[in-house]
KETOR-859656 format. One record per residue (C-alpha): chain; residue number from 0; x, y, z. Coordinates in pm, whole numbers, padded with zeros to 5 digits. Layout:
% KETOR-859656
SITE   chain   resi        u        v        w
SITE       A    NUM        X        Y        Z
...
% end
This chain:
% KETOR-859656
SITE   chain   resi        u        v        w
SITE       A      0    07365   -05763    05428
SITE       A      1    07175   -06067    05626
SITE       A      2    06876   -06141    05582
SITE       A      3    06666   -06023    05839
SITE       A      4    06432   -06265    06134
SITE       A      5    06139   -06281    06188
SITE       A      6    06159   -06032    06523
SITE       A      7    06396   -05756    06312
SITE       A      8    06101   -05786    06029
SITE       A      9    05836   -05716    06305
SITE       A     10    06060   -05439    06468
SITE       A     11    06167   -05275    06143
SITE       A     12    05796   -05285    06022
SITE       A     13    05670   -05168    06368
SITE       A     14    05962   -04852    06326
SITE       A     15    05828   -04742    05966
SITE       A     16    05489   -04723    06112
SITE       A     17    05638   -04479    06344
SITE       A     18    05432   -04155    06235
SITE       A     19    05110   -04364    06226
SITE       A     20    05155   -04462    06646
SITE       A     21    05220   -04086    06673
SITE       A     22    04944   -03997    06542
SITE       A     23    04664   -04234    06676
SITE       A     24    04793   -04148    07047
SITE       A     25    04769   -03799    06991
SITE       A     26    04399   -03845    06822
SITE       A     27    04300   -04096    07092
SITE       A     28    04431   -03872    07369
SITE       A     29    04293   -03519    07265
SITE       A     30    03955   -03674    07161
SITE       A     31    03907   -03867    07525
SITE       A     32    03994   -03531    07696
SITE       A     33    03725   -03367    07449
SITE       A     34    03445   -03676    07464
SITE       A     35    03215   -03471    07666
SITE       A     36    03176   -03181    07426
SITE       A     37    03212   -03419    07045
SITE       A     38    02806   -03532    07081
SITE       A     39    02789   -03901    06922
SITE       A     40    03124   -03913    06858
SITE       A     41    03275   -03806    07195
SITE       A     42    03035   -04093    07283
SITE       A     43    03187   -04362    07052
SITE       A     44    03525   -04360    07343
SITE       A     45    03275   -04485    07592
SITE       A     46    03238   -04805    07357
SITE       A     47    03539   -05089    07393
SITE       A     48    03402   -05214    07073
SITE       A     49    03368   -04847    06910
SITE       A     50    03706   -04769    06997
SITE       A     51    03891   -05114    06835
SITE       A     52    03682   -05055    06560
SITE       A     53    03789   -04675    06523
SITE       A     54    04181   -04749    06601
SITE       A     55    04184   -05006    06312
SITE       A     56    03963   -04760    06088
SITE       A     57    04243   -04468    06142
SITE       A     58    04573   -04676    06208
SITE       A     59    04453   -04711    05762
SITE       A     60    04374   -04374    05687
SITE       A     61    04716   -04247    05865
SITE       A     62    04911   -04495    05689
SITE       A     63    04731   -04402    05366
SITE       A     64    04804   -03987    05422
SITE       A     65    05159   -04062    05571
SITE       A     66    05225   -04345    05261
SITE       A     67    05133   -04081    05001
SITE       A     68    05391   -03870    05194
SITE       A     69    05673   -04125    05162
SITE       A     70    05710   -04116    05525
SITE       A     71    05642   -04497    05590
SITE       A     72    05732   -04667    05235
SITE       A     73    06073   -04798    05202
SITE       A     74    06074   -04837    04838
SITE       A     75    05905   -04687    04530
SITE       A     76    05553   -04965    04457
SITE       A     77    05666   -04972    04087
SITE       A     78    06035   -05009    04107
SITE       A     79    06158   -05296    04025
SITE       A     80    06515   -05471    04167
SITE       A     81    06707   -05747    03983
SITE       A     82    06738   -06074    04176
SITE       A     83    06447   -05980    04405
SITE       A     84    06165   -06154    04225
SITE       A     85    05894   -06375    04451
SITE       A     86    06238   -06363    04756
SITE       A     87    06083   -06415    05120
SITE       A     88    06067   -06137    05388
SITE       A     89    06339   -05984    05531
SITE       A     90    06583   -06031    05224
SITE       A     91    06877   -05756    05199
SITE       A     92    06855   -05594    04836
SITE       A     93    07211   -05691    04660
SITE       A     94    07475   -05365    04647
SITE       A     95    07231   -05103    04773
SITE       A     96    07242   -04751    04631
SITE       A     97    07348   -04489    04904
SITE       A     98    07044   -04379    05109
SITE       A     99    06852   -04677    04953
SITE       A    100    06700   -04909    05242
SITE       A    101    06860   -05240    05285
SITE       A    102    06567   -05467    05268
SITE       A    103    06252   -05610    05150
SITE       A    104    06092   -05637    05488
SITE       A    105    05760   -05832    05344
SITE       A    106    05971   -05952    05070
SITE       A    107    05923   -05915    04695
SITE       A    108    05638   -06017    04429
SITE       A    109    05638   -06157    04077
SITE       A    110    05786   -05869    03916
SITE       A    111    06055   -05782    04240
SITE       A    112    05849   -05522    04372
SITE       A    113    05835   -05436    04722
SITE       A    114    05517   -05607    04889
SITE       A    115    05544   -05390    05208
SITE       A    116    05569   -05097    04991
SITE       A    117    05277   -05152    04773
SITE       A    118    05095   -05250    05100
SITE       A    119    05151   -04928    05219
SITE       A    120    05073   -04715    04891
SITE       A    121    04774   -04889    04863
SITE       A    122    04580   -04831    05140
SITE       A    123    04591   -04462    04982
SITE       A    124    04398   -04584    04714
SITE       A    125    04104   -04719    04942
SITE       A    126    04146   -04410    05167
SITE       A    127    04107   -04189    04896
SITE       A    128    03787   -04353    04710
SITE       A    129    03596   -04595    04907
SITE       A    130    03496   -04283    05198
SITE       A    131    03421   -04013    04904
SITE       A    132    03253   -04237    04687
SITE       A    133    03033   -04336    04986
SITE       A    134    02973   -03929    05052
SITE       A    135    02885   -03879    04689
SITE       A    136    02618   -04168    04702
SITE       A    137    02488   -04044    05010
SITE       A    138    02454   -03678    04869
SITE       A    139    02259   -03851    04598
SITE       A    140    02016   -04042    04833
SITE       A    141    01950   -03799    05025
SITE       A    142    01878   -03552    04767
SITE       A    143    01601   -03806    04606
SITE       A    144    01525   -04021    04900
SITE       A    145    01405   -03683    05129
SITE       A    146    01141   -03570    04874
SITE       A    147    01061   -03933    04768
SITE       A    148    00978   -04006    05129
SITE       A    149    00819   -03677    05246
SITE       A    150    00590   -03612    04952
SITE       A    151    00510   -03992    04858
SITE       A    152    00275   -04038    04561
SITE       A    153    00380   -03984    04161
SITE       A    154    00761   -03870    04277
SITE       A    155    00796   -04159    04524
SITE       A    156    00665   -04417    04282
SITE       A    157    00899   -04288    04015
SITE       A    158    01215   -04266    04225
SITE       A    159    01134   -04539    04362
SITE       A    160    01109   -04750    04001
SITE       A    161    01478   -04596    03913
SITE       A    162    01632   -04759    04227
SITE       A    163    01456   -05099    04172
SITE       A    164    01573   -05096    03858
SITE       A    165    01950   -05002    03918
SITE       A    166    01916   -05292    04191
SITE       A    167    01774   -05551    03993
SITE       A    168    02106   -05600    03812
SITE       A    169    02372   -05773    03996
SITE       A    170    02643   -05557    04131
SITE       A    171    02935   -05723    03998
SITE       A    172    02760   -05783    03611
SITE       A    173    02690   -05378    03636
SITE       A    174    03054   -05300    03776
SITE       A    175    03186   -05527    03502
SITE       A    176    02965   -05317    03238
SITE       A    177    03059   -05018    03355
SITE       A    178    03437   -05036    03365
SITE       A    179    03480   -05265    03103
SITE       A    180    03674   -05069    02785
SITE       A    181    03431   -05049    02520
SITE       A    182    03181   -04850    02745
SITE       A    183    03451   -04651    02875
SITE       A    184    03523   -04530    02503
SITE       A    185    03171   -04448    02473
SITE       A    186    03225   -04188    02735
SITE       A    187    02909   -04356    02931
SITE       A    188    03133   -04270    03318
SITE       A    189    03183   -03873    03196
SITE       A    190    02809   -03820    03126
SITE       A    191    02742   -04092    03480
SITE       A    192    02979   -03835    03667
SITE       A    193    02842   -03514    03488
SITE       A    194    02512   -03643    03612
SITE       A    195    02631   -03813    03984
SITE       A    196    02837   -03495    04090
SITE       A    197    02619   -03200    04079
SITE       A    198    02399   -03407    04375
SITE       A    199    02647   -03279    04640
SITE       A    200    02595   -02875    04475
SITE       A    201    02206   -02907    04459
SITE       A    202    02212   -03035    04815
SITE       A    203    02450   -02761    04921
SITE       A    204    02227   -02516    04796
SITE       A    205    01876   -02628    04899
SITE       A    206    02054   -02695    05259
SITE       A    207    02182   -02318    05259
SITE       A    208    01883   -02158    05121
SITE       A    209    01620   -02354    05360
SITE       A    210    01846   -02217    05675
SITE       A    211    01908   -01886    05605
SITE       A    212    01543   -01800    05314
SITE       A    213    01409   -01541    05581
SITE       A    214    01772   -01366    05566
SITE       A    215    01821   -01268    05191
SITE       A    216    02117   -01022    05295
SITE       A    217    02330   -01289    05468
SITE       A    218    02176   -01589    05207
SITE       A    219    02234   -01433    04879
SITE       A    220    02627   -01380    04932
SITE       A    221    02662   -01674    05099
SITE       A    222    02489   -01902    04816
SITE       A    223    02724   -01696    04552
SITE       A    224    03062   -01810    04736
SITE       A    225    02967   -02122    04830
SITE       A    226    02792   -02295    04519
SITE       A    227    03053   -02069    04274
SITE       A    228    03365   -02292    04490
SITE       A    229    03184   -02627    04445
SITE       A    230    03105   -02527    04114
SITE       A    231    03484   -02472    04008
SITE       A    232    03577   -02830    04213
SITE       A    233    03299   -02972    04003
SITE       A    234    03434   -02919    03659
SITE       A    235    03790   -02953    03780
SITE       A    236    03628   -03347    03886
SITE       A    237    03452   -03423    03554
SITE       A    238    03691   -03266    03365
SITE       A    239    04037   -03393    03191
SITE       A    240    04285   -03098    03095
SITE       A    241    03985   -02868    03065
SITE       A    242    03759   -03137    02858
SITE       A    243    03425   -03327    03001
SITE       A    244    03522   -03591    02693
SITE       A    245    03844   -03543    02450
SITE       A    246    03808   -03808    02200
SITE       A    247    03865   -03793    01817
SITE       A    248    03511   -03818    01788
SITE       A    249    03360   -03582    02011
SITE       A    250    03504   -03309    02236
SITE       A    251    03344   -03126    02473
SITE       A    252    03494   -02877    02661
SITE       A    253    03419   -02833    03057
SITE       A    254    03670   -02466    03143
SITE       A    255    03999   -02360    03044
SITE       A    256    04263   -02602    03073
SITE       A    257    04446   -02298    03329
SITE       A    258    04162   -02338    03612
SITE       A    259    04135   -02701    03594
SITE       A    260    04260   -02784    03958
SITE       A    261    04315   -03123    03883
SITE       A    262    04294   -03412    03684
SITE       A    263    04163   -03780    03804
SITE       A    264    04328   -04072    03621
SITE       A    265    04072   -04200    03383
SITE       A    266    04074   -04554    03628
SITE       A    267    03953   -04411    03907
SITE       A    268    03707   -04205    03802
SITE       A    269    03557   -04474    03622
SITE       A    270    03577   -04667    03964
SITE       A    271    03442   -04388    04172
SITE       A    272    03158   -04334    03917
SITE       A    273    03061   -04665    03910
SITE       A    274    03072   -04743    04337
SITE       A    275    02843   -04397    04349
SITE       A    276    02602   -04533    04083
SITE       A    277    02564   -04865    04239
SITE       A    278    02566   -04739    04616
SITE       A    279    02298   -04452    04584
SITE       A    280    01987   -04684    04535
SITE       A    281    02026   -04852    04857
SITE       A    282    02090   -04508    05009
SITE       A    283    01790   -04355    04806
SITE       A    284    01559   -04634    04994
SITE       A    285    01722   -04590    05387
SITE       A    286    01667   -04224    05336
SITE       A    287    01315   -04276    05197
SITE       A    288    01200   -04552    05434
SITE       A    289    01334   -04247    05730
SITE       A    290    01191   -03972    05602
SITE       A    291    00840   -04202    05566
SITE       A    292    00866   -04261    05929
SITE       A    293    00985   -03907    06092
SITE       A    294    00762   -03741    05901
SITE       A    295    00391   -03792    06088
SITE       A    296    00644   -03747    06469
SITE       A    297    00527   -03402    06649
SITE       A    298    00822   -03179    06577
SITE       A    299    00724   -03224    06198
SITE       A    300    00383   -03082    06273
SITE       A    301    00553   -02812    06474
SITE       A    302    00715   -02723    06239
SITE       A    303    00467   -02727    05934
SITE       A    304    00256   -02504    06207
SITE       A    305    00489   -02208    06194
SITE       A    306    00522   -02202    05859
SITE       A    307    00827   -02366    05745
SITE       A    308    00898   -02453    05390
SITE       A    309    00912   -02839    05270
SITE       A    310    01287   -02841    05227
SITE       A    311    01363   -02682    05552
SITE       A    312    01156   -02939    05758
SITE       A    313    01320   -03241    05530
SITE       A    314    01659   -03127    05579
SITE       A    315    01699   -02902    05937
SITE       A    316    01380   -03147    06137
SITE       A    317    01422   -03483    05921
SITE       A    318    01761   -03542    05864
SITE       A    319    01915   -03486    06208
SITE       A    320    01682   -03735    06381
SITE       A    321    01755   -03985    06097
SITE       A    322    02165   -03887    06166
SITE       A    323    02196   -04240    06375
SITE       A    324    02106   -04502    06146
SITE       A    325    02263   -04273    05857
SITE       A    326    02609   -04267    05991
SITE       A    327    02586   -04653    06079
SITE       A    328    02510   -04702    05727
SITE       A    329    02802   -04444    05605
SITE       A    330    03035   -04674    05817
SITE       A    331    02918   -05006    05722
SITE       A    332    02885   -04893    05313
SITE       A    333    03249   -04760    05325
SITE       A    334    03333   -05128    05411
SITE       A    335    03100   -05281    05123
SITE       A    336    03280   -05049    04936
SITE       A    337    03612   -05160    05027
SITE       A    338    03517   -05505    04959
SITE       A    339    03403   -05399    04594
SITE       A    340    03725   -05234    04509
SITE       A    341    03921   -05520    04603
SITE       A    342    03679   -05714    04392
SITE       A    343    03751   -05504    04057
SITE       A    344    04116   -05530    04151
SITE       A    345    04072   -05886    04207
SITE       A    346    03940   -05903    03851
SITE       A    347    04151   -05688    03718
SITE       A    348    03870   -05421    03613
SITE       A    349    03892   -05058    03642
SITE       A    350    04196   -04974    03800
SITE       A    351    04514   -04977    03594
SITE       A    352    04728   -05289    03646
SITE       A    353    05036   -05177    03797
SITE       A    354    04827   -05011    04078
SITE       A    355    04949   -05099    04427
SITE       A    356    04533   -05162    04569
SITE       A    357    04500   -05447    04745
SITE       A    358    04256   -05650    04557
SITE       A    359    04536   -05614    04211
SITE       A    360    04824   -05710    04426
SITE       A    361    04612   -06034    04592
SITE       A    362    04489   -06134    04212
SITE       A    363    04874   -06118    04140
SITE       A    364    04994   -06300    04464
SITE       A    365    04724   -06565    04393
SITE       A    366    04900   -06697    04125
SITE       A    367    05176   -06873    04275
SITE       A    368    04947   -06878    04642
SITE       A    369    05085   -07261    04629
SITE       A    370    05499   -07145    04642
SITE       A    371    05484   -06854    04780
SITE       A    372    05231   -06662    05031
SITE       A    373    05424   -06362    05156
SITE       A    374    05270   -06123    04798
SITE       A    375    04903   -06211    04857
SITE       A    376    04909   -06235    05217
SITE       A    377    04964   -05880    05367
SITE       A    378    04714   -05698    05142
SITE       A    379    04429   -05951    05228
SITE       A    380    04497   -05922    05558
SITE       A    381    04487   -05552    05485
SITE       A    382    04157   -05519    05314
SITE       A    383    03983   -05750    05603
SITE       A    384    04117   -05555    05913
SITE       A    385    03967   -05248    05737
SITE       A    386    03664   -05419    05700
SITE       A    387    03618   -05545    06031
SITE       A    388    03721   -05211    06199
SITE       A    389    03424   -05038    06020
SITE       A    390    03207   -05315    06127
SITE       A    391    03262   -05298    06472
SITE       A    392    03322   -04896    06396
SITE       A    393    02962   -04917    06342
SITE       A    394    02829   -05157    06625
SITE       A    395    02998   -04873    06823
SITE       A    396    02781   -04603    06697
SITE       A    397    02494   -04816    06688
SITE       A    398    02512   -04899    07053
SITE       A    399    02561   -04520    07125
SITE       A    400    02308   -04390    06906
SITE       A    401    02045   -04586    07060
SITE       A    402    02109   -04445    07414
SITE       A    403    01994   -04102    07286
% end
């Protein structure tokens, strides 16, 4: 096999990505036909800068789902092929195996692994924490931040000390202490996540239960199914093989190993505990500082006039007029967050070190950045086109939010 130019690279890459075009025009075309009846997000198409900012945001998130799928990677990110160590892009693989493909098409790192393949498999990684870490911190603002804001005094002032004090410490010093071994021995993430997790349940609940209080029939059943489901996906998350921690010191058992849905890789939870703890005090203090505000407007007193309970107001009068800056946040966060997990890559913290993310496969490119860019080069480039798609992602909302 020849080695392949630099057009038959760009065409061949352009191919694998084949699914992912699909898919955007189909998205793009049904949501443009639709923008009239999708509120604020129907409204993001009428944005040029929205719409970038969205096509780079998804173009990641399909190649994520479709490179978990196998559909777009040409090789598997661990394997490993003799004579293919640190070769440029476009270099045929030696004697292919039947049905193998022919070539490295963004060539091959320090250990002859396929860069475009652990490219690919990594932006499943990000996909999969950085947005549901970012909902899980939210879930925990908002549950503190509403009350916090709403009632003020001894509650506020307490709340308020816990965030200050979580953000007093630098973030990468308390990501560093978090994921390092030792505490991770300790068990210190289980109890963080035992803690961080049930947020999203007690907010489920108190949401439910404000809407539907004056209809116990409908409420009642509802709250069972509901908070029993989230319950179950709850101890399947904190749980590994049916135990919150399995050491030889200390077990303690979570359910029965048969209804554990499924178990996280002790790397990534530690990871996704750790972006949660550090991301809900900032989102404790936006929700607060909103909630502070909204909560002298008219439709507050309107509703306090006909009788409506704390929780309902904070959640079904508060939270929807606070939805703009909230989702600007959510956008711009799921960036920091990005950043952050490329930053414990970079350092080699958290995640384990044959992961395909981005910021373990730069730290391992860097290393011979002087002979040979093609291993560092994609992911980076990567990691800041997802960036900068949320950021203008959320100059796009912004803009439309503000014409409300």
């Amino acid at each position: 096999m020849e080695p392949l130019g630099t057009f038959g690279i760009i065409a061949r890459i352009l191919y694998q990505f084949t699914s992912v075009w699909v898919a955007l025009v189909i998205l793009f075309a049904v949501s443009i036909a639709f923008k009239r009846r999708l509120g604020l997000y129907g409204k993001l198409f009428d944005s040029p800068i929205g719409m970038i900012g969205f096509a780079l945001v998804m173009f990641w998130v399909f190649t994520g789902i479709f490179g978990a799928m196998d559909l777009i990677v040409t090789f598997d990110p661990l394997e490993q092929i003799s004579g293919m160590k640190n070769k440029p892009p476009g270099t045929a693989v030696a004697n292919p195996e039947d049905g193998q493909y022919a070539w490295y098409l963004l060539g091959g790192d320090n250990l002859a692994r396929d860069v475009f393949s652990r490219l690919v498999k990594g932006a499943w990684v990000v996909v999969q924490i950085a947005p549901l870490a970012t909902l899980f911190a939210f879930m925990v603002g908002i549950t503190l931040g509403l009350p916090a804001g709403y009632y003020g005094g001894k509650l506020d002032t307490f709340l308020s000390f816990l965030a200050n004090l979580i953000l007093a410490f630098p973030v990468i010093l308390l990501f560093y202490l978090l994921v390092t071994p030792e505490i991770v021995d300790t068990g210190v993430p289980n109890y963080m996540a035992t803690v961080l997790f049930v947020f999203p349940i007690i907010f489920a609940g108190v949401l439910l239960n404000s809407r539907y209080y004056t209809q116990p029939g409908f409420r009642t059943p509802l709250l069972i199914a509901v908070l029993g489901v989230m319950a179950w996906l709850y101890l399947s998350l904190i749980s590994t093989g049916g135990y919150l921690v399995n050491t030889r010191e200390l077990s303690i058992p979570a359910l029965p190993a048969i209804l554990d849905l499924f178990d996280i890789p002790g790397g990534i939870l530690v990871v996704f505990v750790s972006v949660v703890f550090v991301n809900s005090p900032t989102v404790f203090r936006i929700v607060r500082g909103l909630a502070m505000d909204l909560r002298t407007r008219d439709y507050v007193a309107a509703a306090q006039t006909r009788g409506e309970g704390p929780w309902y107001i904070m959640l079904w009068e508060i939270l929807p007029n606070a939805r703009g800056p909230l989702i600007v946040d959510f956008c711009l966060r799921i960036g920091y967050t990005t950043i952050l997990l490329g930053t414990l890559g970079f350092f080699g913290l958290g995640l384990p070190p044959e992961s395909p993310d981005w910021g373990s496969t730069i730290n391992e490119g860097r290393k011979l950045l002087s002979i040979y860019l093609h291993p560092a080069l994609p992911p980076a480039l990567a990691l800041l086109s997802l960036v900068l798609g949320l950021n203008l992602l959320a100059d796009g909302l912004r803009e439309e939010s503000l014409k409300d």
